[in-house]
FIRORO-214326 format. One line per field, with one value per residue (C-alpha): residue number from 0; residue in one letter; x, y, z. Coordinates in steps of 0.1 Angstrom, whole numbers, plus 2048, in hexadecimal, padded with zeros to 3 digits. Layout:
N
n <- (NUM,...) .
res <- (a,...) .
xx <- (X,...) .
yy <- (Y,...) .
zz <- (Z,...) .
***
This chain:
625
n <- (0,1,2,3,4,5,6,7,8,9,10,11,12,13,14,15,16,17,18,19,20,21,22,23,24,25,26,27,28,29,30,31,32,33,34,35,36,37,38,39,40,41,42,43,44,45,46,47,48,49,50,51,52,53,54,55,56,57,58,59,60,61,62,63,64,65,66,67,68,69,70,71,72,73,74,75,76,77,78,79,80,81,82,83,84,85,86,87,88,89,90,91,92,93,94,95,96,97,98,99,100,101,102,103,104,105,106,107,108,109,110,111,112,113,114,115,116,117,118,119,120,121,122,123,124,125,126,127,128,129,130,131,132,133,134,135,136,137,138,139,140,141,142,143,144,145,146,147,148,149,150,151,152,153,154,155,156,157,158,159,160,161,162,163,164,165,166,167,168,169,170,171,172,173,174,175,176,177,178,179,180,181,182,183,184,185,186,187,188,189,190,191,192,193,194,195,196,197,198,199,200,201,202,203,204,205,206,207,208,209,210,211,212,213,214,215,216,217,218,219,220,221,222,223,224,225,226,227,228,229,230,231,232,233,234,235,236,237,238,239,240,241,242,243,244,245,246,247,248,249,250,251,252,253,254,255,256,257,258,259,260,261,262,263,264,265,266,267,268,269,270,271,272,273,274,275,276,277,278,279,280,281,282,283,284,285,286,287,288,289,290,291,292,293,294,295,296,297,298,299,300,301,302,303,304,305,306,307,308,309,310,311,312,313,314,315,316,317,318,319,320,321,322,323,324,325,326,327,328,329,330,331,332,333,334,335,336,337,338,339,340,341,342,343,344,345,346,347,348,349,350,351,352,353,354,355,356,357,358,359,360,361,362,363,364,365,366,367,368,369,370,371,372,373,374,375,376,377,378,379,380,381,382,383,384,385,386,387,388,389,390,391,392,393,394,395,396,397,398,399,400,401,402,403,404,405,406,407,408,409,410,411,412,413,414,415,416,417,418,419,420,421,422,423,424,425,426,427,428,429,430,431,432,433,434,435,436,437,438,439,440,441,442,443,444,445,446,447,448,449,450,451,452,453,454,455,456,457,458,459,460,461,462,463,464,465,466,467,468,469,470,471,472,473,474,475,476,477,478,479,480,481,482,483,484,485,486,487,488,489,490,491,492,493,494,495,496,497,498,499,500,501,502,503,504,505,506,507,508,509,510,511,512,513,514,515,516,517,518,519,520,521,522,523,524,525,526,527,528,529,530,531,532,533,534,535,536,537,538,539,540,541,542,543,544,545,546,547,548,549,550,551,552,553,554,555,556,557,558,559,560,561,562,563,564,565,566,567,568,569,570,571,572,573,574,575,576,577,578,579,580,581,582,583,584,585,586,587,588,589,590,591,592,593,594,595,596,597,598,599,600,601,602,603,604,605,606,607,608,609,610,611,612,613,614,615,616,617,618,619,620,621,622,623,624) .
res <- (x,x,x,x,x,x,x,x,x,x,x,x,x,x,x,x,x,x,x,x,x,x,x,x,x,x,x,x,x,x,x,x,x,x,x,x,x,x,x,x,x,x,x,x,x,x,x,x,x,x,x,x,x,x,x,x,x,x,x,x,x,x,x,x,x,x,x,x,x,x,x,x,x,x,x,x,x,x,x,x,x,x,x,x,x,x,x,x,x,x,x,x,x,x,x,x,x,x,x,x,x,x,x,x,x,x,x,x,x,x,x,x,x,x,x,x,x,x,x,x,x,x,x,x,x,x,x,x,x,x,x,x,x,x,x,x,x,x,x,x,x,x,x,x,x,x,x,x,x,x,x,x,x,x,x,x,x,x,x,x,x,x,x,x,x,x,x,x,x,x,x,x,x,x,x,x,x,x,x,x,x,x,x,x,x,x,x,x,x,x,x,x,x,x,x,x,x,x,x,x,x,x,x,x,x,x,x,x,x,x,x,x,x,x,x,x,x,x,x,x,x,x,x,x,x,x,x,x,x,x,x,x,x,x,x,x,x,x,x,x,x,x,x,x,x,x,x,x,x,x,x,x,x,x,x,x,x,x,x,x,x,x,x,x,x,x,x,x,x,x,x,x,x,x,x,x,x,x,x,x,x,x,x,x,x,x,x,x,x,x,x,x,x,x,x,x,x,x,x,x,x,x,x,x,x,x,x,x,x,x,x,x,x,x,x,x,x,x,x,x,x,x,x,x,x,x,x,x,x,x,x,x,x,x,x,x,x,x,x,x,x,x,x,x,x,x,x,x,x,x,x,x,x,x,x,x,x,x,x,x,x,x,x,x,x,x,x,x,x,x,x,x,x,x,x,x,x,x,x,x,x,x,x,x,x,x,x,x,x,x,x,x,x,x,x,x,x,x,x,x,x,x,x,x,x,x,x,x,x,x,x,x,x,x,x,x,x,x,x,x,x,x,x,x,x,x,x,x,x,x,x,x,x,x,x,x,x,x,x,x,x,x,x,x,x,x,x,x,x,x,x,x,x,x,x,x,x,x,x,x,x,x,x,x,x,x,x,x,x,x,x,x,x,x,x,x,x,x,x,x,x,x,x,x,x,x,x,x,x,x,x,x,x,x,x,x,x,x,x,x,x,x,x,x,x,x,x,x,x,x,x,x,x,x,x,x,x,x,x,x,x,x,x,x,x,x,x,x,x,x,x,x,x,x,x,x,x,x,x,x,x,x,x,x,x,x,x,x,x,x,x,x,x,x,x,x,x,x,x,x,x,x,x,x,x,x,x,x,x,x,x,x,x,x,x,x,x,x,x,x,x,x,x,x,x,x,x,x,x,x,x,x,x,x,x,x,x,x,x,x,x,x,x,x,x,x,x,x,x,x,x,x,x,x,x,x,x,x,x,x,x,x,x,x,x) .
xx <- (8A4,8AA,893,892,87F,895,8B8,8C2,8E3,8FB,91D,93E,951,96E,986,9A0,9AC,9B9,9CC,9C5,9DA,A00,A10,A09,A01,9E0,9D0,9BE,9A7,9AC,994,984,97A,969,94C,92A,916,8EA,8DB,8F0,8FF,910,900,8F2,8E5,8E8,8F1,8FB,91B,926,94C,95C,981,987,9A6,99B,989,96F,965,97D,97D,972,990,986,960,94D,948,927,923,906,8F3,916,912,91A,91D,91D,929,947,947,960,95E,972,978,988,986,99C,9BE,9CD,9C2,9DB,9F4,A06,9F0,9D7,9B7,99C,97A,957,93F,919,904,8E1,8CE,8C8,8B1,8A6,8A6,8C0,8E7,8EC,910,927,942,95F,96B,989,9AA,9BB,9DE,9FB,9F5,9E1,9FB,A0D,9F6,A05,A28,A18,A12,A38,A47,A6B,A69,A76,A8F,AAE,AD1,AE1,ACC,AD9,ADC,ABE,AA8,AB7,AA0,A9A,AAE,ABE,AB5,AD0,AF8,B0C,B2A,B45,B55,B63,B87,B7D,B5B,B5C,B46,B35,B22,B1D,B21,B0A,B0F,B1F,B47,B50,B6C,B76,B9D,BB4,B96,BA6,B92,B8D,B7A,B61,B5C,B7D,B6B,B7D,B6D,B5D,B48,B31,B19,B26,B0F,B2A,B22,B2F,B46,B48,B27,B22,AF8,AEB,B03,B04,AE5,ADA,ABF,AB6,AC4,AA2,A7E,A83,A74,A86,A83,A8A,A82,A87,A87,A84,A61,A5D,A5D,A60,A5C,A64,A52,A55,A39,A23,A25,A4B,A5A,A3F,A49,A52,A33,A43,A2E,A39,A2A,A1B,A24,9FE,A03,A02,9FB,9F8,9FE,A1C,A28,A0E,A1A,A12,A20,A1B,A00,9EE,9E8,9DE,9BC,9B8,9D3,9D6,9D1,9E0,9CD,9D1,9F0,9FF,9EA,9F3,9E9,9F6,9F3,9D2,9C9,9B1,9AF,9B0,9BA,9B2,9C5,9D4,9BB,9CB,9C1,9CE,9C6,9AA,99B,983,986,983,98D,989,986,999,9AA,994,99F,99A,9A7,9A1,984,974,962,960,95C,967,958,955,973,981,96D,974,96D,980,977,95E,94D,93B,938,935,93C,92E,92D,949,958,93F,94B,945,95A,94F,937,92A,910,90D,90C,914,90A,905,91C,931,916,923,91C,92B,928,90E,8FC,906,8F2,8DB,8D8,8D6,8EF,8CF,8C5,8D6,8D8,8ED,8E5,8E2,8EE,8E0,8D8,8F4,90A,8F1,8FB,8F3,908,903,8EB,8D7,8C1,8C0,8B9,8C3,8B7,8B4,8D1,8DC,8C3,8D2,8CA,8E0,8E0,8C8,8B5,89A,897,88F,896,88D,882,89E,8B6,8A0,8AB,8A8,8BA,8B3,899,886,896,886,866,876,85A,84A,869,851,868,862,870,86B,86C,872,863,860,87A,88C,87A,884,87D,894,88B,871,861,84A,846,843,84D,83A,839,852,867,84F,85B,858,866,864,84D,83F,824,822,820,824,815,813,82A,83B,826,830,82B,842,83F,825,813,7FD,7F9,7F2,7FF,7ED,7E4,802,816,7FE,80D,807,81B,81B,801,7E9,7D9,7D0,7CA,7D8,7C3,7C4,7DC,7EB,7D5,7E3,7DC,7F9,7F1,7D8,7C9,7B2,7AA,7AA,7AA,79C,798,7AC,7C0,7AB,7BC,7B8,7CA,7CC,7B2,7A0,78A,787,77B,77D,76A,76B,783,79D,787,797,793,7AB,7A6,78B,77B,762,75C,757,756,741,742,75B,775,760,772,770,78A,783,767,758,73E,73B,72F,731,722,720,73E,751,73C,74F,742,747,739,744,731,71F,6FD,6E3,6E5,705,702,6EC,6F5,713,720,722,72B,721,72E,710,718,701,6FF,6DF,6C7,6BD,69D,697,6A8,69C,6B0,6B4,6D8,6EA,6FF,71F,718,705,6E8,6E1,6D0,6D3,6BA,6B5,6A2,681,684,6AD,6B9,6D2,6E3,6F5,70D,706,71E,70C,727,71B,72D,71F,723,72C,73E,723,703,703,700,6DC,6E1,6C3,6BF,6A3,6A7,689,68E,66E,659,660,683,686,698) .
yy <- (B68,B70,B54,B55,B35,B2C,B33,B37,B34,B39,B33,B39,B5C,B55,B42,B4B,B39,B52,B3C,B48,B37,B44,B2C,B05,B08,B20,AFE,AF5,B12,B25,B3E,B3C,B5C,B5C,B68,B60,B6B,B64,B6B,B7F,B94,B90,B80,B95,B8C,B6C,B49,B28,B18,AF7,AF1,ACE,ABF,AA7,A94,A9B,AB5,A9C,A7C,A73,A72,A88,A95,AA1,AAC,AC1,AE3,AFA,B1E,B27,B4A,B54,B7D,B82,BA2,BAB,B8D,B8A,B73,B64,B46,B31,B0E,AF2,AD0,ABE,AB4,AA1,AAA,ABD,AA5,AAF,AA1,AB4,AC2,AD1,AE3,ADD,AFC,AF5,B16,B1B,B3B,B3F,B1E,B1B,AF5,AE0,AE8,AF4,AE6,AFD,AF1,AEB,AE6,AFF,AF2,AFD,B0E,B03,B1D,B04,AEA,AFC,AE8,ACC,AD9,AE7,AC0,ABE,AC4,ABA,AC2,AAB,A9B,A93,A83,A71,A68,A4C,A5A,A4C,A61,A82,A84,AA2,AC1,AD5,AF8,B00,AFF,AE0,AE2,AC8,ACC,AAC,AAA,A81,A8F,A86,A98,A82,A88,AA8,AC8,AE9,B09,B2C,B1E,B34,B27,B0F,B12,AFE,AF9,AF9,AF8,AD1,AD2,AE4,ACC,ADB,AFB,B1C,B3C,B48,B2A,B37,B50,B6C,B90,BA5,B8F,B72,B74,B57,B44,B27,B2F,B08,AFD,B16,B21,B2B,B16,AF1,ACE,ABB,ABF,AD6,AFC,B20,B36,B5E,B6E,B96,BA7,B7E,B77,B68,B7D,B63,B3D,B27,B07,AE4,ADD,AC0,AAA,AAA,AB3,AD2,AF7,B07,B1B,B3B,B47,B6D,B83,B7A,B58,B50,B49,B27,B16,AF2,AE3,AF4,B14,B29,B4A,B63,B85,B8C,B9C,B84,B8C,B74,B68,B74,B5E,B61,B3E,B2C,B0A,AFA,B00,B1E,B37,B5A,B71,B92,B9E,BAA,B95,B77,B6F,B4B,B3D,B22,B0D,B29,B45,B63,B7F,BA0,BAA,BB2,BA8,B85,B7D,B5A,B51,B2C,B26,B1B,B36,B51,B71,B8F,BAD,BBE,BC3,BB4,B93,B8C,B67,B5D,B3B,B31,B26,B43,B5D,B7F,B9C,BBC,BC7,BD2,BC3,BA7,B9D,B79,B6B,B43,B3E,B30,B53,B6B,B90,BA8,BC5,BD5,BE5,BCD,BB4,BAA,B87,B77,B57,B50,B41,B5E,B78,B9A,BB4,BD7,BE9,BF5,BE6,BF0,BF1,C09,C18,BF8,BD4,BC5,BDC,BCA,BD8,BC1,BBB,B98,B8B,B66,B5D,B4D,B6E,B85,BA9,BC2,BE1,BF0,C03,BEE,BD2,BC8,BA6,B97,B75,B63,B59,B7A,B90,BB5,BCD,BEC,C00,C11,C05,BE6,BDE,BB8,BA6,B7F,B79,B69,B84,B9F,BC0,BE0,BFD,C11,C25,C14,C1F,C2B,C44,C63,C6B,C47,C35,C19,C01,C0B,BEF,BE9,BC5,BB3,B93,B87,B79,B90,BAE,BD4,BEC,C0D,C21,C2E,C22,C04,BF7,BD4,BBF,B9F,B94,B88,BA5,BBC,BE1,BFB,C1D,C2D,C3E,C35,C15,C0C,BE4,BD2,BB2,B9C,B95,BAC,BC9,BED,C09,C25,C38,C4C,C42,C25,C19,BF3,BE6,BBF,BB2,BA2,BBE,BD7,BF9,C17,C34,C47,C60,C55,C33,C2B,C07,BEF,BD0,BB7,BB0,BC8,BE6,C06,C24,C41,C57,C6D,C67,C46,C3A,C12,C02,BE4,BD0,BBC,BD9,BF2,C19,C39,C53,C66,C81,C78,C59,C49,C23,C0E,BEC,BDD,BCE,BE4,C00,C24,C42,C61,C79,C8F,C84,C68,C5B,C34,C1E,C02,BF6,BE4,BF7,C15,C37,C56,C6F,C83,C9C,C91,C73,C63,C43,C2D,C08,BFF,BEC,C0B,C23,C44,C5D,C81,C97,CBA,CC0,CA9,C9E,C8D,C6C,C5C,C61,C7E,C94,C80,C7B,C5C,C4C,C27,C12,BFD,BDB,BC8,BB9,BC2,BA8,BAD,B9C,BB1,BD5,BE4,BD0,BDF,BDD,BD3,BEF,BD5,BBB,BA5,B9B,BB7,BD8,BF5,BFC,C24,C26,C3D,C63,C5D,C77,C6C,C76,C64,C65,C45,C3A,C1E,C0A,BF2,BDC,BC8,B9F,BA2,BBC,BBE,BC3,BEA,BE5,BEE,C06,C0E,C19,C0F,C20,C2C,C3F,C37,C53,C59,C60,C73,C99) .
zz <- (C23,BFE,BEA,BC3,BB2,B98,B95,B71,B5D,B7C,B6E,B7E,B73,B80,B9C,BB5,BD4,BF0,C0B,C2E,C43,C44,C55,C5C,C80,C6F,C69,C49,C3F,C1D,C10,BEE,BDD,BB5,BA5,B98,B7A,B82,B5C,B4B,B63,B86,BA3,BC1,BE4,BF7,BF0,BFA,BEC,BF3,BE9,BE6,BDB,BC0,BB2,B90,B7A,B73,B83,B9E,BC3,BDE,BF5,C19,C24,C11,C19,C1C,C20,C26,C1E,C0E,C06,BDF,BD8,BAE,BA9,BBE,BE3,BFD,C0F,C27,C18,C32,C26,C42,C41,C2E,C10,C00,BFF,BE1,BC6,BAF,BB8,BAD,BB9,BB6,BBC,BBD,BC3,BCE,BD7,C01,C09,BE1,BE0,BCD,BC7,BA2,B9A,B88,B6C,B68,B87,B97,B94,BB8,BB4,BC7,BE7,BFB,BFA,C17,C2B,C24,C29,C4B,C55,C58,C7A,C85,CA9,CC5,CAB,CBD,CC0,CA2,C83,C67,C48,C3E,C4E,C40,C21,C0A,C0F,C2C,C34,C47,C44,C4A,C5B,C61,C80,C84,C6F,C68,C59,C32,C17,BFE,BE0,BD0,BDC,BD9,BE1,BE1,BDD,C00,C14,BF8,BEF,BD6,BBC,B9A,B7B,B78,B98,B80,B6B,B53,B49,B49,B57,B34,B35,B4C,B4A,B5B,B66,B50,B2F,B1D,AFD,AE1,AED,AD6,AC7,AC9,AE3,AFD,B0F,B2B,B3A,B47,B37,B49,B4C,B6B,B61,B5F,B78,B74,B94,B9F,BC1,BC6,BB7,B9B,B79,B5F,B65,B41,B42,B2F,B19,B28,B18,B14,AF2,AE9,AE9,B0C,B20,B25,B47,B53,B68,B8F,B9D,B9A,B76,B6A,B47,B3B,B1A,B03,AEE,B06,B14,B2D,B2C,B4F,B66,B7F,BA5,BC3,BBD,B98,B87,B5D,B52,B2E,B2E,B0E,AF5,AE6,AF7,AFE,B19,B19,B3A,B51,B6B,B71,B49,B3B,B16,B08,AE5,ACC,ADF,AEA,B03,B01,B27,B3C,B56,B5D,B33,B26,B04,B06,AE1,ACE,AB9,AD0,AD2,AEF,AEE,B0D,B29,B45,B45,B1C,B13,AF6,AEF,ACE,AB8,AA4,AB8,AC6,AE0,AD9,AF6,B13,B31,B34,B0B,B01,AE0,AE1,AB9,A9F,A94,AA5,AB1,AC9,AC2,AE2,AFB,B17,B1E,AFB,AEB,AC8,ACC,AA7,A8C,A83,A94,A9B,AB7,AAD,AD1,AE6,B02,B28,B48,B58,B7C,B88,B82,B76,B5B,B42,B19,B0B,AE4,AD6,AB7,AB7,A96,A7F,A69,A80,A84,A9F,A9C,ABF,AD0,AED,AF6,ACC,AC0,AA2,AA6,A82,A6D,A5A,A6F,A75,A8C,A82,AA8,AB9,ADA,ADD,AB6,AB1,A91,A91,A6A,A53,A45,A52,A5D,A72,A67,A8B,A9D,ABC,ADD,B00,B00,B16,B26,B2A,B2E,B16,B00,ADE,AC8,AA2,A9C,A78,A7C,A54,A42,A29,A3C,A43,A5A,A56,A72,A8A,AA7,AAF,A8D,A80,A63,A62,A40,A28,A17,A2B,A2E,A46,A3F,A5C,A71,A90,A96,A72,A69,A48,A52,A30,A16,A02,A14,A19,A33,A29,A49,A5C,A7A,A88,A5E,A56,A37,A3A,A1A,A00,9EF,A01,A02,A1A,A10,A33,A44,A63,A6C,A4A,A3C,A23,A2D,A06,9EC,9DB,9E9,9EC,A01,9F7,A15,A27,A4F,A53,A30,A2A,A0B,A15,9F7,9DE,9C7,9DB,9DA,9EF,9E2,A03,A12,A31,A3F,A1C,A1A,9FB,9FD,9DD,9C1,9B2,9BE,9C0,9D7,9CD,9EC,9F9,A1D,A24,A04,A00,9E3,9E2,9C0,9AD,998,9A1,9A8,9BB,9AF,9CE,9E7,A00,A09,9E6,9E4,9C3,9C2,9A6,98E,981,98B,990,9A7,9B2,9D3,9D6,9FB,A11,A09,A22,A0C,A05,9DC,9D8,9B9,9AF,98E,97F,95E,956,93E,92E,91A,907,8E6,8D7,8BF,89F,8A5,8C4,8C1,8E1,8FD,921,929,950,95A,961,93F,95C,962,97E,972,980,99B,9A6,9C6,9CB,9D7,9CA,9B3,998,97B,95E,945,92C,918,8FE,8E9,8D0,8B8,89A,89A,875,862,844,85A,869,88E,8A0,8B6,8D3,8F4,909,92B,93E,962,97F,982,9A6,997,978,972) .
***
């Protein structure tokens, strides 16, 4: 026994009714054959049904005994039961049918709407009921009701005819033209042509409510209806017998067949041809197969199974395609969905090896835009996901130009997503756009987490800070504000205004810091700067530091030039200066080997005095050159 635990968003495809008796003496069985959808896609495997007439589409009164079928085999989507709900419940009158639908022992019924109207083919049953056998001798004239369907003869010269007559004329003799109601011969139609018909008072149709039948080879071609209610536009219903619409000014072109009738069920609807398609109020389908356009000014051109929901929506085309908002698209493919305020699906989506390896795209957010591809989401009003495969785009008016798609070799899901508002993502694989007006080149595993960040491209780089840029190369790091690393493999500028340039594993840590290239160098200080080499390491504010090899200490034989501020006192000339204006001096460490470019700037505190100028600036034994 097939068990699934919940049993989502079954809906019904589509309806037919497929009579199986031929003949009264059959008794009251018909068969019912449609279609369900499970998800997304059609049903498959084994369920119970349980089918039941009403007088009315909602509401009303049960007719006959409900009818279960149990572990009913449904078989991509399509099944076929036998429905019998006793006599005497085809009686003439409307009916309709309720399906409920559970999976094989799953718990309770899940009923399905609307309910089915049921065509005229099971009222033979009630014209089976009728049986005229054992009636004998003379009968008043009262109990001859209805019609005849046989000749009457009168063999009997007293015999007298009354009322009116109908039939072929054979036989007849001395009939002169005021027997016809004092028309001549050319005012009938006639198979050769008429000449001087009247336009406005001659036609050729029906003076009461009664429809217009055109029939070939004896089935009906062409049936011309009366609008309902009286005093609308004709329906104009061609094609199989099966056909039928309700309200006025609809028409069907033809197509049809038993069990997959085109429907027109509101007014001025057109269907023009396919079979199993219904219309709904100034909705037109083109042909097809199973398509719904049910909105109101809906439109489908073509396909199998499109839905087109939402007033003013349309499916060009496809399998499958659903269109739920107020003037979405889908212009083709299958399995896609614009369920968003004007949303639009391009094309794309499909299936895989398998009925359940669905691709659809999604356009779900209101004026969303996926333009093909598969399995894309655009799900945020004005979100777009250009094409490609797997790309998800939630953030307001963010976008996805392409890339993502399906490793070859893995067969791993690779999908970009743009999750800020206003963010971009043009290409590559598994990247992310977090932030507002975040960008993504390109590249593969990049992210631009925080506002207004930047990674251009590359691979495995983190752009995280506000208006934090990463210009591409290998896991490298953008992690404040406005910091900056242009390039290179594993370099983080991880600090407020912080820059790498590029190189190779360099690390700035401070304030507006800056590290051009080279390999392992890392800057500690504040505004300090390494213009390149390898395993420099300024700390100090400004400090700007060179290393040509490697050295055993971090710092040994570097370069440096320091900025000293002070303003010196007349009353004291010799004043030790801080090498950032603060009150921290600089403090050189024992067996440390350093050299220094001083640059002493003094200014007077009064134009007419000469400014004192005097350095006091004494190195520890341990560490003088």
């Amino acid at each position: 026994m097939k068990t699934i635990s919940v049993l989502t968003a079954i809906s019904l495809l589509g309806v037919s009714l497929l009579l199986a008796p031929t003949s009264w003496a059959q008794g009251t069985e018909f068969t019912y054959q449609g279609m369900l959808n499970d998800g997304t896609g059609p049903a498959n495997g084994s369920y119970d049904l349980r089918l039941t007439v009403y007088d009315a589409l909602t509401g009303g009164a049960q007719k006959g005994n409900a009818v279960t079928n149990t572990a009913t085999a449904v078989n991509n989507g399509w099944f076929a039961v036998t429905l019998d709900p006793g006599a005497g419940v085809f009686d003439g009158s409307a009916r309709w049918l309720e399906i409920a639908v559970r999976t094989n022992g799953g718990g309770s019924y899940t009923t399905l709407t609307p309910r089915q109207a049921i065509t005229p083919t099971p009222y033979a049953i009630h014209a089976g009921q009728v049986n005229a056998a054992g009636v004998v001798g003379s009968l008043p004239a009262s109990a001859l009701l209805g019609g005849y369907p046989g000749s009457v003869q009168f063999t009997d010269w007293g015999n007298q005819f009354h009322g009116s007559f109908q039939g072929d004329g054979s036989g007849l003799t001395g009939v002169n033209a005021w027997a016809l109601n004092g028309l001549t011969a050319d005012r009938f139609w006639q198979t050769g042509g008429n000449f001087g018909i009247a336009p406005g008072l001659d036609y050729l149709g029906t003076a009461d409510p009664n429809p217009l039948e055109l029939r070939v080879n004896n089935q009906r071609a062409l049936l011309v209806e009366p609008s309902v209610p009286a005093g609308g536009t004709p329906n104009l219903i061609g094609g199989h017998s099966v056909n039928s619409a309700s309200g006025s000014g609809n028409v069907i072109g033809g197509g049809g067949k038993n069990a997959f009738p085109n429907q027109a069920i509101g007014d001025h609807g057109v269907i023009g041809g396919g079979t199993g398609n219904t219309v709904g109020t100034n909705s037109v389908v083109g042909g097809g197969v199973g398509n719904f356009a049910v909105g109101q000014q809906a439109a489908i051109g073509g396909g199998e199974a499109g839905i087109a929901q939402g007033n003013h929506s349309t499916v060009g085309g496809g399998k499958l395609n659903g269109v739920t908002g107020e003037f979405g698209t889908i212009a083709g493919g299958s399995y896609n969905q614009a369920h968003g305020y004007a949303a639009v699906v391009g094309g794309g989506g499909g299936i895989g090896p398998t009925p359940m390896d669905i691709y659809g795209n999604q356009a779900l957010g209101n004026w969303s835009v996926v333009g093909g591809g598969r399995l894309n989401l655009a799900a945020n009003t004005f979100a777009t996901a250009s094409g490609s495969g797997y790309n998800h785009v939630s953030g307001y008016a963010a976008t996805i130009a392409g890339g993502g798609g399906l490793d070859p070799n893995l067969g791993t899901l690779l999908t970009n997503r743009a999750s800020g508002s206003w963010s971009v993502i043009s290409g590559g694989r598994e990247n992310s756009a977090d932030g507002e007006s975040a960008t993504v080149g390109g590249g593969e595993r990049n992210t631009a987490l925080r506002k207004w960040a930047t990674a251009s491209g590359g691979t495995g780089n983190q752009s995280l800070g506000e208006s934090a840029t990463v210009g591409g190369g290998f896991y490298n790091t953008a992690d404040f504000s406005a910091s900056t690393v242009s390039g290179g493999e594993e370099n983080g500028a991880l600090s407020q205004h912080a820059t790498v340039g590029g190189g190779v594993g360099n690390c700035v840590h401070r304030e507006a810091a800056t590290i051009e290239g080279g390999a392992n160098n890392l800057s500690d200080g504040p505004y300090a700067t390494v213009p390149g080499g390898r395993e420099a390491k300024p700390s100090q504010y400004g400090q700007l530091a060179l290393a040509a090899g490697m050295f055993v200490n971090p710092g040994d034989a570097q370069h440096s030039i320091f900025i000293l501020r002070g303003v010196t006192d007349p009353t004291t000339p010799a004043t030790k200066m801080a090498l950032d204006g603060g009150g921290t001096m600089l403090a050189i460490q024992p067996n440390q080997t350093l050299a220094f470019d001083i640059l002493l700037v003094a200014r007077p505190t009064r134009t007419c005095h000469r400014a004192r100028i005097h350095s006091d600036f004494t190195l520890p034994a341990s560490s003088r050159t």
